[in-house]
C-alpha positions as CSV (number, residue, x, y, z in Angstrom):
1,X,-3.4,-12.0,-9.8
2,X,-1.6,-14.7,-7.3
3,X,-1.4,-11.9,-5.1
4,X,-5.5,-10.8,-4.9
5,X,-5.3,-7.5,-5.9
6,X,-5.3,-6.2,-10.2
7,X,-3.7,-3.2,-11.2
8,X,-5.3,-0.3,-12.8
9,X,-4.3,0.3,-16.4
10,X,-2.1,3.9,-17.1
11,X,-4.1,5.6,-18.9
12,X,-2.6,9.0,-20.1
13,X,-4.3,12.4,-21.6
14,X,-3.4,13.7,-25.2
15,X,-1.1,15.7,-23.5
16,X,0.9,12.8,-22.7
17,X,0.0,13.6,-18.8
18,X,-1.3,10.7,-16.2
19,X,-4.6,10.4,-15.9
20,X,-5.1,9.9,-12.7
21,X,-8.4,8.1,-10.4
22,X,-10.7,10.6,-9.0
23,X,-11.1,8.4,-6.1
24,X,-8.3,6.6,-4.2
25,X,-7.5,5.0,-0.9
26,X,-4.2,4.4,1.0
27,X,-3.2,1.1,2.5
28,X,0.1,1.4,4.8
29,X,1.4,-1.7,5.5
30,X,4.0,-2.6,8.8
31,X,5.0,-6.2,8.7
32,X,1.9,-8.0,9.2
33,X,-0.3,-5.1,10.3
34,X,-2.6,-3.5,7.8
35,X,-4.0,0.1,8.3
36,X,-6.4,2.2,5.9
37,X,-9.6,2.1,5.2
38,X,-9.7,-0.1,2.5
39,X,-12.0,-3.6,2.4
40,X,-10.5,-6.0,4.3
41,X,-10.0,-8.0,1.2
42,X,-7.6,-5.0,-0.1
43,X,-5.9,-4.8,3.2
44,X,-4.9,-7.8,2.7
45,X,-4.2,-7.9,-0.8
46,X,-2.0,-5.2,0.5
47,X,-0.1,-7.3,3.1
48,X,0.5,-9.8,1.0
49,X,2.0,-7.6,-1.9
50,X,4.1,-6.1,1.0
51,X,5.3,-9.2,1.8
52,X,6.2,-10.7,-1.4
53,X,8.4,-7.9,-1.9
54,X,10.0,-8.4,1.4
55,X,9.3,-4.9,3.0
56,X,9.2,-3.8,6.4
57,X,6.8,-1.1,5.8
58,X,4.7,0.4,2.3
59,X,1.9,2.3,1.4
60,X,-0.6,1.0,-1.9
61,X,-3.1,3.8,-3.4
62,X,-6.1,1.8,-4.8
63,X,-8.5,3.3,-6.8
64,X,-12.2,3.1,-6.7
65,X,-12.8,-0.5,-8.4
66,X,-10.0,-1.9,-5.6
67,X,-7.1,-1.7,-7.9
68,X,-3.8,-0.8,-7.5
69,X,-2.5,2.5,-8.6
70,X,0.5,2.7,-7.2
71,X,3.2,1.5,-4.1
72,X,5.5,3.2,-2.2
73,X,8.2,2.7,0.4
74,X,8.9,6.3,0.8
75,X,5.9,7.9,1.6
76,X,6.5,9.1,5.0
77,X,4.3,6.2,7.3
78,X,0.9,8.2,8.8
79,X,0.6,8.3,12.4
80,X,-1.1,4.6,13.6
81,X,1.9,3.5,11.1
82,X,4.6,5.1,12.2
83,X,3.5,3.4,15.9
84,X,3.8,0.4,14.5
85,X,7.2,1.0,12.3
86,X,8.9,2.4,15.4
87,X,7.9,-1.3,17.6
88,X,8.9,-2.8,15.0
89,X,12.5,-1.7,14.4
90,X,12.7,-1.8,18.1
91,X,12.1,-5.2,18.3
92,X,14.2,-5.8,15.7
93,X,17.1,-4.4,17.2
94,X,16.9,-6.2,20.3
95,X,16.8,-9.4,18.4
């Protein structure tokens, strides 16, 4: 895609249930700042999804292959995130 990153294909069970990766990995993403342990390449994949969409802060599961499974911007932020989130908003509301 424009945006680096391809997203993984729902695949569902007989059942009708999600099929979900075995493997994942979690992006958060605070403005600018990237944190995970994703590739670079996905951490910045990740950043720039973030800001496409105009968020302050979001976290990206990507499976195995690098592909995203899913986004959020209500997962509560981990600790190096929530770090950054809170200078952030402080900044902000100085400005």
């Amino acid at each position: 895609t424009d945006l680096g990153v391809d997203v993984e294909p729902l695949r569902l069970r007989a059942t009708g249930a999600i099929q979900a990766p075995t493997m994942t990995t979690t992006v958060e993403v605070v403005g600018r700042e990237a944190f995970g342990d994703a590739p670079p390449r996905v951490c910045a994949a990740a950043s720039r999804i973030a800001a496409a969409l105009g968020v302050v802060y979001a976290a990206f599961v990507f499976d195995g292959n690098q592909r995203l499974v899913a986004l959020s911007a209500n997962r509560p932020p981990g600790d190096a995130a929530l770090t950054a989130l809170g200078s952030l908003l402080s900044v902000r509301r100085r400005a």
